[in-house]
PyMOL Python script that loads the backbone (N, CA, C, O; Angstrom):
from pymol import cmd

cmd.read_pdbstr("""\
ATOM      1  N   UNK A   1      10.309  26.652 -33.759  1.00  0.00           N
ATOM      2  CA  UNK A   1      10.689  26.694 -32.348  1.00  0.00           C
ATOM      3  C   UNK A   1      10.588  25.282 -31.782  1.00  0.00           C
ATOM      4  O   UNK A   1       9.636  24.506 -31.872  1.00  0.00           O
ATOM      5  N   UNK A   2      11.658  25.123 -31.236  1.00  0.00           N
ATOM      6  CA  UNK A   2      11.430  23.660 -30.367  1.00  0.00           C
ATOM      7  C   UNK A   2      11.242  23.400 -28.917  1.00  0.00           C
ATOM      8  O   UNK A   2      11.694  24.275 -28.178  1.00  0.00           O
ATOM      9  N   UNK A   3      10.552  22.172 -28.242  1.00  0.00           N
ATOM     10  CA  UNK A   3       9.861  21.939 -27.668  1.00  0.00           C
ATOM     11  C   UNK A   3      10.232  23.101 -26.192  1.00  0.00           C
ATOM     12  O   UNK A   3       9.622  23.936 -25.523  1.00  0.00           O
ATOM     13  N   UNK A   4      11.710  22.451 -26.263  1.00  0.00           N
ATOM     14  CA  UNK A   4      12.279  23.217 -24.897  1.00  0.00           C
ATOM     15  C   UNK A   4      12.649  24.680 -24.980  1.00  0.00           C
ATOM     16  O   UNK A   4      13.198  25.113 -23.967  1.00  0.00           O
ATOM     17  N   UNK A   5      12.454  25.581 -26.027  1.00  0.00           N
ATOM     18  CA  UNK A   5      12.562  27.119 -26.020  1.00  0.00           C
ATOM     19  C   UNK A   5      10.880  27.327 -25.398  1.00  0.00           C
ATOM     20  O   UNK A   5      10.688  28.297 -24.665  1.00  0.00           O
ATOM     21  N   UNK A   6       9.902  26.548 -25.667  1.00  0.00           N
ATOM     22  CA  UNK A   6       8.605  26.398 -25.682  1.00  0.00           C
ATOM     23  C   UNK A   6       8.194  26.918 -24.309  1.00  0.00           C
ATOM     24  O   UNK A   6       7.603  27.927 -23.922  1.00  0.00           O
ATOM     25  N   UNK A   7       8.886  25.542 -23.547  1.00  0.00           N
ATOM     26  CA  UNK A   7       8.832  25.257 -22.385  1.00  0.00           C
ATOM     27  C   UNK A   7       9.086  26.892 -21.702  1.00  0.00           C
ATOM     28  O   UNK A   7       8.284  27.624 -21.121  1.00  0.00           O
ATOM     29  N   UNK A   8      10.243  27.056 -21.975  1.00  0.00           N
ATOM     30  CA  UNK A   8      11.254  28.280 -21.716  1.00  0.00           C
ATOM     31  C   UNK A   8      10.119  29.510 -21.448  1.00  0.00           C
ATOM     32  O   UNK A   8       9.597  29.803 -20.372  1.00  0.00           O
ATOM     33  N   UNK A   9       9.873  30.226 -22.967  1.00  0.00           N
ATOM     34  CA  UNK A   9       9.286  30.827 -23.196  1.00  0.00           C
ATOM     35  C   UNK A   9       8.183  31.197 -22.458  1.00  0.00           C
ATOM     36  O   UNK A   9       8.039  32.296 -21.921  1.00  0.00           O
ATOM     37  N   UNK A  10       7.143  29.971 -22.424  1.00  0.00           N
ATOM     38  CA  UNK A  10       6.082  29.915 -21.405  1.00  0.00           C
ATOM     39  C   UNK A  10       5.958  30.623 -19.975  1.00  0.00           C
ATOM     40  O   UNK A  10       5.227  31.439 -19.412  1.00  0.00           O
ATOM     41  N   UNK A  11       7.383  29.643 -19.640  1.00  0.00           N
ATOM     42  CA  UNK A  11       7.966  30.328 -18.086  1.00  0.00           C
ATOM     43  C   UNK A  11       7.900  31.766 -17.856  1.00  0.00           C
ATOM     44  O   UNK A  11       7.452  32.557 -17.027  1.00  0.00           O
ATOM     45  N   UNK A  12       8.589  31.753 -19.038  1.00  0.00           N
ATOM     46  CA  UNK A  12       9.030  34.052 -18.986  1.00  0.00           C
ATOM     47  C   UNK A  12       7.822  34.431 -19.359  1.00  0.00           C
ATOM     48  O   UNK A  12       7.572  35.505 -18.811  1.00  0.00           O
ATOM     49  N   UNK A  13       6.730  33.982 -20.194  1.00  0.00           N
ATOM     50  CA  UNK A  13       5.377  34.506 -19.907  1.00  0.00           C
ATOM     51  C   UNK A  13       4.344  34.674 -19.167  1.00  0.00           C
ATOM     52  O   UNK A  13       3.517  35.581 -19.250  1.00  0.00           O
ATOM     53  N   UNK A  14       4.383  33.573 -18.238  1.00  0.00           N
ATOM     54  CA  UNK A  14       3.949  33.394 -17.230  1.00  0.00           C
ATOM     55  C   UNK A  14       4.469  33.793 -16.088  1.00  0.00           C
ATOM     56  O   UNK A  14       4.119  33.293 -15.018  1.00  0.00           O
ATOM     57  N   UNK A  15       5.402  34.782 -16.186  1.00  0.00           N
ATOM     58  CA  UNK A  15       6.885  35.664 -15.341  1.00  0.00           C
ATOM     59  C   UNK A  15       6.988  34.899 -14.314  1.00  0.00           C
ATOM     60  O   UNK A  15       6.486  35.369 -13.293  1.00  0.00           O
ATOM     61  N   UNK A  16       7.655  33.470 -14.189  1.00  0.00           N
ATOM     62  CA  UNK A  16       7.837  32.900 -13.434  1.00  0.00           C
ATOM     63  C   UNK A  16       9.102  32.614 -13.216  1.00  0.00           C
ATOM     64  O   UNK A  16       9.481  32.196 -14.310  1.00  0.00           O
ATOM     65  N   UNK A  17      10.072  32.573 -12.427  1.00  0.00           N
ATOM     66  CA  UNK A  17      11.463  32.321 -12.350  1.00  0.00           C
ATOM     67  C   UNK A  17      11.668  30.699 -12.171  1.00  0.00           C
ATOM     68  O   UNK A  17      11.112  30.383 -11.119  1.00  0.00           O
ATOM     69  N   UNK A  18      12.138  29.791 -12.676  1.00  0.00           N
ATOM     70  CA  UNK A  18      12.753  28.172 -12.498  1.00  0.00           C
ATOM     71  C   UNK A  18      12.779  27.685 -11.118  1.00  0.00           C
ATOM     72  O   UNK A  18      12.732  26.503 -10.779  1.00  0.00           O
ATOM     73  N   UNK A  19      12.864  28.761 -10.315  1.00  0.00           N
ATOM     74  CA  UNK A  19      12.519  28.420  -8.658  1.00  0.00           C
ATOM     75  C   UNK A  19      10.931  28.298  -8.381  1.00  0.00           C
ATOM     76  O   UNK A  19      10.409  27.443  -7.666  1.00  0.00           O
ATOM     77  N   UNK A  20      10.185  29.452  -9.179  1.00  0.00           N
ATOM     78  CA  UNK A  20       8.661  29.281  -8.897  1.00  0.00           C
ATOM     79  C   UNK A  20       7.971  28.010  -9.505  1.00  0.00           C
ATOM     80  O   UNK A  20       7.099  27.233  -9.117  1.00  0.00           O
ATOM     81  N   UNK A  21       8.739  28.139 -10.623  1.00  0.00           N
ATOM     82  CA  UNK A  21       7.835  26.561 -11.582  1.00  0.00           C
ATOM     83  C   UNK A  21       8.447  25.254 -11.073  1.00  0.00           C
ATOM     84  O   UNK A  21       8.339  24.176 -11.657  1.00  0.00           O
ATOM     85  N   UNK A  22       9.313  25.527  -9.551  1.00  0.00           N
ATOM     86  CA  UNK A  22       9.546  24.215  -9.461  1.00  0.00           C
ATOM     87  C   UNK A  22       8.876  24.187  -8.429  1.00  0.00           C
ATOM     88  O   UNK A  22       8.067  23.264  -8.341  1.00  0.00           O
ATOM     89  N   UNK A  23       8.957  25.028  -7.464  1.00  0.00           N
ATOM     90  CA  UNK A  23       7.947  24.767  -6.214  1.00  0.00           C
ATOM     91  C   UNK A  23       6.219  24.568  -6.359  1.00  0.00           C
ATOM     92  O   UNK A  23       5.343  23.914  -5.793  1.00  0.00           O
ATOM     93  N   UNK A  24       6.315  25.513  -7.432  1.00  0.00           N
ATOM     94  CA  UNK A  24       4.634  25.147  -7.819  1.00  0.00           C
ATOM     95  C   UNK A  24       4.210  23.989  -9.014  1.00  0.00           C
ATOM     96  O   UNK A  24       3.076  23.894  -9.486  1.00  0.00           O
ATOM     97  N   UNK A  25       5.091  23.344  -9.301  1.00  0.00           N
ATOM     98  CA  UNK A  25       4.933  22.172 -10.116  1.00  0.00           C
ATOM     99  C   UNK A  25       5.108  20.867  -9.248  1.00  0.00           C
ATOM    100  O   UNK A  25       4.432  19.883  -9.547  1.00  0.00           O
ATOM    101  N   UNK A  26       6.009  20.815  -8.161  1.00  0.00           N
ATOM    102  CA  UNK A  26       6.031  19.824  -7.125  1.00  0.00           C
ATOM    103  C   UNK A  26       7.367  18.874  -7.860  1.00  0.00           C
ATOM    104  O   UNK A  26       7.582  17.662  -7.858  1.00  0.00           O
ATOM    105  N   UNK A  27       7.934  19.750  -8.318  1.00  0.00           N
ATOM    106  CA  UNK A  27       9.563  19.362  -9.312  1.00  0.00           C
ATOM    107  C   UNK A  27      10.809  19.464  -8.387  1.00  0.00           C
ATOM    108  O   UNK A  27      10.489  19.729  -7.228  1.00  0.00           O
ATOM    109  N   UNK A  28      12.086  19.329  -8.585  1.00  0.00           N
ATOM    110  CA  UNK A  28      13.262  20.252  -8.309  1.00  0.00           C
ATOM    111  C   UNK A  28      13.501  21.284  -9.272  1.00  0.00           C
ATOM    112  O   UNK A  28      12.954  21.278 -10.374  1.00  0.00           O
ATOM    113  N   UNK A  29      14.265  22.135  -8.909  1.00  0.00           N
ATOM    114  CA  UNK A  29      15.265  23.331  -9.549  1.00  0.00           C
ATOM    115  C   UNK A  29      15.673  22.734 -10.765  1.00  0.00           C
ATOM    116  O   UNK A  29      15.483  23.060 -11.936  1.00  0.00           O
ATOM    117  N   UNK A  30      16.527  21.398 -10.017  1.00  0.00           N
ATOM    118  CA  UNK A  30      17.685  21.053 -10.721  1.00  0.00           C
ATOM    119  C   UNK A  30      16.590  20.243 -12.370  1.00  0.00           C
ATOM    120  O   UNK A  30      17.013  20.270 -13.526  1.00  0.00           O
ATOM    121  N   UNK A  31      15.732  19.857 -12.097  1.00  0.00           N
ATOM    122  CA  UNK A  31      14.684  18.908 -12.951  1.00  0.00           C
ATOM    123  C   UNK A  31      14.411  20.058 -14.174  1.00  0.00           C
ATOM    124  O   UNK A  31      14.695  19.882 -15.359  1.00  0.00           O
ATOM    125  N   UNK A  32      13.544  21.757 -13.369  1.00  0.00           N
ATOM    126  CA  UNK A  32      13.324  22.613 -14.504  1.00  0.00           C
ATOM    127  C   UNK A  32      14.577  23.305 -15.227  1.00  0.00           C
ATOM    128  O   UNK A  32      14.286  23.888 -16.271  1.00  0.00           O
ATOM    129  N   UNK A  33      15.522  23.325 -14.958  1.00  0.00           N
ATOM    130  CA  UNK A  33      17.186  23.744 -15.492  1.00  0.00           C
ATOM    131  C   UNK A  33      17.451  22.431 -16.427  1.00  0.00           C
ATOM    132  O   UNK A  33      17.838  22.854 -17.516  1.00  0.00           O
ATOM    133  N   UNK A  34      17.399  21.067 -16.432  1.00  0.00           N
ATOM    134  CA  UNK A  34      17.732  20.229 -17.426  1.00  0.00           C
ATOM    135  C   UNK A  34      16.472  20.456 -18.141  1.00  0.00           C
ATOM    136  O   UNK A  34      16.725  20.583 -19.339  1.00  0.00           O
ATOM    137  N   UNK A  35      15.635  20.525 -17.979  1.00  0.00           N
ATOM    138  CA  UNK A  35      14.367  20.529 -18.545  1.00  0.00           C
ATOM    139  C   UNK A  35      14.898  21.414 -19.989  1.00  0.00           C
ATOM    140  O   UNK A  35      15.036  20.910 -21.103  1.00  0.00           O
ATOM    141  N   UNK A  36      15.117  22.702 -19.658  1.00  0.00           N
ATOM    142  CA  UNK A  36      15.221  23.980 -19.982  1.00  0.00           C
ATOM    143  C   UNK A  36      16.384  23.535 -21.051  1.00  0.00           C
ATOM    144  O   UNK A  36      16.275  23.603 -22.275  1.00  0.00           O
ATOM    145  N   UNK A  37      16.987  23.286 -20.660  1.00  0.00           N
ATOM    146  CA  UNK A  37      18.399  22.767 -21.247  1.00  0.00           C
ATOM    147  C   UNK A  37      18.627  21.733 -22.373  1.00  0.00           C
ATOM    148  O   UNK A  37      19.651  21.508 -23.019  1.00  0.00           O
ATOM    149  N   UNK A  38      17.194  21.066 -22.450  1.00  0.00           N
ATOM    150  CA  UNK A  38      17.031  20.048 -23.136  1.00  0.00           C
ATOM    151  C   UNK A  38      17.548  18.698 -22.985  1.00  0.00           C
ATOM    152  O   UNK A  38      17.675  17.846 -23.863  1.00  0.00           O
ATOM    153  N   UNK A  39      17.859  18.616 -21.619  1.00  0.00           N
ATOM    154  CA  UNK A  39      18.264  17.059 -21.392  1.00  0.00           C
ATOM    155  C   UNK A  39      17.078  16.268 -21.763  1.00  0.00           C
ATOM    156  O   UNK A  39      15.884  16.400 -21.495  1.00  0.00           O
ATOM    157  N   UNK A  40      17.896  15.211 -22.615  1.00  0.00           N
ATOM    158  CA  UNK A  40      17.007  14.096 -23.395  1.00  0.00           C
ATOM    159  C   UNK A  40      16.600  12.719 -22.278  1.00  0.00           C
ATOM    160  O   UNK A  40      16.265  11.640 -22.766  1.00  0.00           O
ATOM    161  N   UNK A  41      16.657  12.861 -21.182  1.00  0.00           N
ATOM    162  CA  UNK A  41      16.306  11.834 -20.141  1.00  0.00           C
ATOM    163  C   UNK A  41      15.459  12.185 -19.103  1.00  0.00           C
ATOM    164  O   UNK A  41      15.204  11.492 -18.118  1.00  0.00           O
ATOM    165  N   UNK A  42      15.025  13.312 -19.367  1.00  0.00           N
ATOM    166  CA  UNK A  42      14.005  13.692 -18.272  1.00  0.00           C
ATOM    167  C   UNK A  42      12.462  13.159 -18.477  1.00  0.00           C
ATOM    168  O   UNK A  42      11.898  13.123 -19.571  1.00  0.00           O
ATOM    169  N   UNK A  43      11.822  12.706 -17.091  1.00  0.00           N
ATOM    170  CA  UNK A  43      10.854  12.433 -17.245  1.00  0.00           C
ATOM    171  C   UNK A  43       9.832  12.490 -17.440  1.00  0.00           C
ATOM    172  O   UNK A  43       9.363  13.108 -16.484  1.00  0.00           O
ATOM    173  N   UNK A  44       9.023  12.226 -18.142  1.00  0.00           N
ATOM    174  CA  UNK A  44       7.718  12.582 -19.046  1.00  0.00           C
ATOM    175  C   UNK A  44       6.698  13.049 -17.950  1.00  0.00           C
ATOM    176  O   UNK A  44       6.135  14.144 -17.972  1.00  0.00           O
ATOM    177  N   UNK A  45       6.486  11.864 -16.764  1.00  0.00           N
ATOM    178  CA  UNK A  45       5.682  12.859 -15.446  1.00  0.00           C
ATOM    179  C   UNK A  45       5.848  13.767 -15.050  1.00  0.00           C
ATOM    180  O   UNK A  45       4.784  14.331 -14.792  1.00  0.00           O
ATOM    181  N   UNK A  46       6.774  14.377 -14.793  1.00  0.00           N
ATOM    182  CA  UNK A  46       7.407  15.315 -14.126  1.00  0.00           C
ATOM    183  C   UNK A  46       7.458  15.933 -15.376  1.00  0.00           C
ATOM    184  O   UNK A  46       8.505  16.487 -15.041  1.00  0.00           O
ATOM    185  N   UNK A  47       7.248  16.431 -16.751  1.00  0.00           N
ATOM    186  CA  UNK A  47       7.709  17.158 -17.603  1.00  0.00           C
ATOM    187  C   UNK A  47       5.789  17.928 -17.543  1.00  0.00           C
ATOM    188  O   UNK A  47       5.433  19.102 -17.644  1.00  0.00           O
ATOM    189  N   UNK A  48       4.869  16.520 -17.322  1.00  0.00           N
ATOM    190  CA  UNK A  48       3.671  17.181 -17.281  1.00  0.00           C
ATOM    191  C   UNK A  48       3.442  17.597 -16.047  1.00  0.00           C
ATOM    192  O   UNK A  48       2.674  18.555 -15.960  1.00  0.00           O
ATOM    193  N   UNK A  49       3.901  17.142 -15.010  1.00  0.00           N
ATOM    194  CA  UNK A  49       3.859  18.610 -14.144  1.00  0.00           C
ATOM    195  C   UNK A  49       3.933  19.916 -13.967  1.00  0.00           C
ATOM    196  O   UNK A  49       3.350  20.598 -13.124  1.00  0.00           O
ATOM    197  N   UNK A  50       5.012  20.386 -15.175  1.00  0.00           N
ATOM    198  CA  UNK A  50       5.239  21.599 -15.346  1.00  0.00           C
ATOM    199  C   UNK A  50       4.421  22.045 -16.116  1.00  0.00           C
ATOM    200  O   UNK A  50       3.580  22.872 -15.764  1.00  0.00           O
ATOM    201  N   UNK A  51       4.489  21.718 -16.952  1.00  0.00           N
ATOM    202  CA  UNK A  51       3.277  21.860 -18.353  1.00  0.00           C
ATOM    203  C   UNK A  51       1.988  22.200 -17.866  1.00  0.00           C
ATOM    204  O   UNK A  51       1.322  23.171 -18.226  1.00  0.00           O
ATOM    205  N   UNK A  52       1.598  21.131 -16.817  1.00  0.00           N
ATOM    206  CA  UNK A  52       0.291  21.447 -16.517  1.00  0.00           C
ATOM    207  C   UNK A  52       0.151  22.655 -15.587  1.00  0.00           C
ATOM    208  O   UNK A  52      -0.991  23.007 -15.292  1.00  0.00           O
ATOM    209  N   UNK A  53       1.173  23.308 -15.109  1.00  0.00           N
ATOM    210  CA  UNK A  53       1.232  24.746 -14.517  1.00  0.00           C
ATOM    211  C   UNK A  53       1.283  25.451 -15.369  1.00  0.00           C
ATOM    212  O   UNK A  53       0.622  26.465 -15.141  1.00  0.00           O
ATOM    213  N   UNK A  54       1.733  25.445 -16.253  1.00  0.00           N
ATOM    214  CA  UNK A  54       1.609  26.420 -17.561  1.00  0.00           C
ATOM    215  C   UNK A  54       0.405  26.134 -18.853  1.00  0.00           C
ATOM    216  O   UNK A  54       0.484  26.516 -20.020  1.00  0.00           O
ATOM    217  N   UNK A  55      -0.647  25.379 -18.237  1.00  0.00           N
ATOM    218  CA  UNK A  55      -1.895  25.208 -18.876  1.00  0.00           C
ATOM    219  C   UNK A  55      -1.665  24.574 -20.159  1.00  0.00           C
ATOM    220  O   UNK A  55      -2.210  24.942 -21.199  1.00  0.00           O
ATOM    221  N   UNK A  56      -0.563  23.283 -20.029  1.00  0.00           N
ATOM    222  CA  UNK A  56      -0.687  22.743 -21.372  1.00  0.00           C
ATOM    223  C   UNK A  56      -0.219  21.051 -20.666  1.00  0.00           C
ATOM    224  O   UNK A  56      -0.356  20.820 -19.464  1.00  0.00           O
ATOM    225  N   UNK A  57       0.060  20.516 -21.172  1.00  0.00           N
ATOM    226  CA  UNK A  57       0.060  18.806 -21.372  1.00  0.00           C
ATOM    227  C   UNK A  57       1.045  18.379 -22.561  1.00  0.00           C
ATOM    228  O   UNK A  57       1.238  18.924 -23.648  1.00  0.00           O
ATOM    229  N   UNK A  58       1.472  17.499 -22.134  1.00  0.00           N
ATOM    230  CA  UNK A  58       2.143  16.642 -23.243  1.00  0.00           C
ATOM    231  C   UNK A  58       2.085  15.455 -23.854  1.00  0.00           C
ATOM    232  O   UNK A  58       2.876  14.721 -23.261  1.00  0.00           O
ATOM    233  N   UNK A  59       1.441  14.745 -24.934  1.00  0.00           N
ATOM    234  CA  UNK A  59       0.640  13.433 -25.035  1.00  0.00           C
ATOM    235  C   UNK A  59       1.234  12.422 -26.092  1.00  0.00           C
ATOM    236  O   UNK A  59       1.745  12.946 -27.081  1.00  0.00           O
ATOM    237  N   UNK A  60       1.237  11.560 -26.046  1.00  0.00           N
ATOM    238  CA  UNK A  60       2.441  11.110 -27.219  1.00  0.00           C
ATOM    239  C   UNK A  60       1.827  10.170 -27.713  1.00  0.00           C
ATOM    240  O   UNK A  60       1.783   9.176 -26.989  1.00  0.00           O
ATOM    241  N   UNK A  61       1.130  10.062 -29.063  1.00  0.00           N
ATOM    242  CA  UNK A  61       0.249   9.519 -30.185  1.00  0.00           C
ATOM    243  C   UNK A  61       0.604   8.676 -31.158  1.00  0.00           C
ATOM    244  O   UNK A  61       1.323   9.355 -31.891  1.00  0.00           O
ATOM    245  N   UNK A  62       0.524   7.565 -31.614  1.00  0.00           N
ATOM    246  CA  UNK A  62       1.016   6.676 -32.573  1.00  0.00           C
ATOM    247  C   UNK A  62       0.896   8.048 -33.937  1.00  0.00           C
ATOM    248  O   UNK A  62       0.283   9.100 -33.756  1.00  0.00           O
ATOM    249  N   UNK A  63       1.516   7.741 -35.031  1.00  0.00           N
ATOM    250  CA  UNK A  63       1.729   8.141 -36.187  1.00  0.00           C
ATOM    251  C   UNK A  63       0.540   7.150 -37.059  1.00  0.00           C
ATOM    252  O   UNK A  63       0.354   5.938 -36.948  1.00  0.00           O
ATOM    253  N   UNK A  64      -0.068   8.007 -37.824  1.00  0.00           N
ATOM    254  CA  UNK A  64      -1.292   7.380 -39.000  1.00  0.00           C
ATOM    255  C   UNK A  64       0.023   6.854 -39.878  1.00  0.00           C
ATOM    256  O   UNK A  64      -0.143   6.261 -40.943  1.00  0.00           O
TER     257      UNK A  64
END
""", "prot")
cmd.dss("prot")
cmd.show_as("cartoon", "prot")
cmd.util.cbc("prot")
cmd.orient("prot")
């Protein structure tokens, strides 16, 4: 499964509609719909905004 079905998924588990995870993430609509969609230019702050409503984080680690 990849990152953005993840994302997705979460949402519908957390039975939240793309309008709720944007008002309660402090996002736009339009931000969790590319999100969702997998646009490759969205921003990493704003990606942990959402995330962090859905009790997770996103952290990006050098490779051993």
């Amino acid at each position: 499964m990849n990152f953005v079905n993840e994302i997705k998924r979460m949402r519908k588990d957390a039975g939240l509609t793309q309008a709720q995870v944007a008002e309660r993430a402090g996002v736009g609509l339009r931000f969790v719909r590319e999100l969702e969609q997998g646009k490759p230019t969205v921003r990493l702050d704003k990606v942990n905004q959402v995330l962090g409503l859905l009790g997770c984080e996103l952290t990006i680690r050098r490779k051993s």
